[in-house]
N, C-alpha and C positions, 0 to 999 in steps of 0.2 A: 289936869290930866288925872282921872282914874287907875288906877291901878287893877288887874282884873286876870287873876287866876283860874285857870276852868270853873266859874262860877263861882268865886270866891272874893267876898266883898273885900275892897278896897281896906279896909282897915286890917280884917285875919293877915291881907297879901303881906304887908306891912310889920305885924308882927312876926308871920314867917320869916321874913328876910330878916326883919332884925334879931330874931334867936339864932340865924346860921350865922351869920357876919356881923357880930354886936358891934366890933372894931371898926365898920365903914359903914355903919348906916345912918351914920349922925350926916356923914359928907354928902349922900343921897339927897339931892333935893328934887323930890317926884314933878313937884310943881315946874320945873323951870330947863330938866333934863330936857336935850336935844336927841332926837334918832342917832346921831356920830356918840353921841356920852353912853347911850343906851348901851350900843354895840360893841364899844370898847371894854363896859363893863361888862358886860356878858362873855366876852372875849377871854376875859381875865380870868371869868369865875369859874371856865370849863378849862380853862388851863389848872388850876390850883386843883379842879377835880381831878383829874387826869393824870398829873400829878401825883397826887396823894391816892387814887384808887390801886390799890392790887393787883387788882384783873385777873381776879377769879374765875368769874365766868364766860370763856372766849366762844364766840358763836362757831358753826359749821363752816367749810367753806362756801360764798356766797358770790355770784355771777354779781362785778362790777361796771358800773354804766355810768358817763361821763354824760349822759344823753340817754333817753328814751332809744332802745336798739342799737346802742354804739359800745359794744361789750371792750372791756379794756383789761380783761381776766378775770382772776380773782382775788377774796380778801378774807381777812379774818379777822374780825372787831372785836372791843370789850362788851360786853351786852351794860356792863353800867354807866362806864365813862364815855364808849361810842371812839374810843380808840383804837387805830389801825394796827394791828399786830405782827401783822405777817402778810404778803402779796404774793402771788406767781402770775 
């Protein structure tokens, strides 16, 4: 399996990840990772963002949709972490 960043070879991907998370990229085995290991990890890693972001920059209020035309109010996210901040 390749690894493949908006056009970013397979090896740069590899060192990016390994300068953010030196601590878990030894555990990464790109070869042999399932879709369920993928998503768990990705899971993890916007949690620890999320987390750890500030949320400095909070977007306008923003017409929320569960569905194409199924409005469900509105929201207020982080523009970095993409966490929910506030609802009406």
């Amino acid at each position: 399996m390749s690894v493949l960043i908006k056009g970013i070879s397979s090896m740069k991907a590899k060192f990016a990840i390994k300068s953010v998370y030196p601590e878990d990229y030894e555990d990464i085995n790109f070869e042999e990772e399932n879709i369920k290991q993928m998503r768990d990890r990705h899971k993890k890693e916007i949690e620890e963002l999320q987390t750890s972001c500030k949320h400095e920059r909070i977007s306008d209020w923003l017409d929320y949709m569960w569905a194409p035309g199924h409005f469900m109010g509105k929201k207020k996210h982080c523009l970095t972490c993409d966490k929910v901040m506030e609802s009406k």
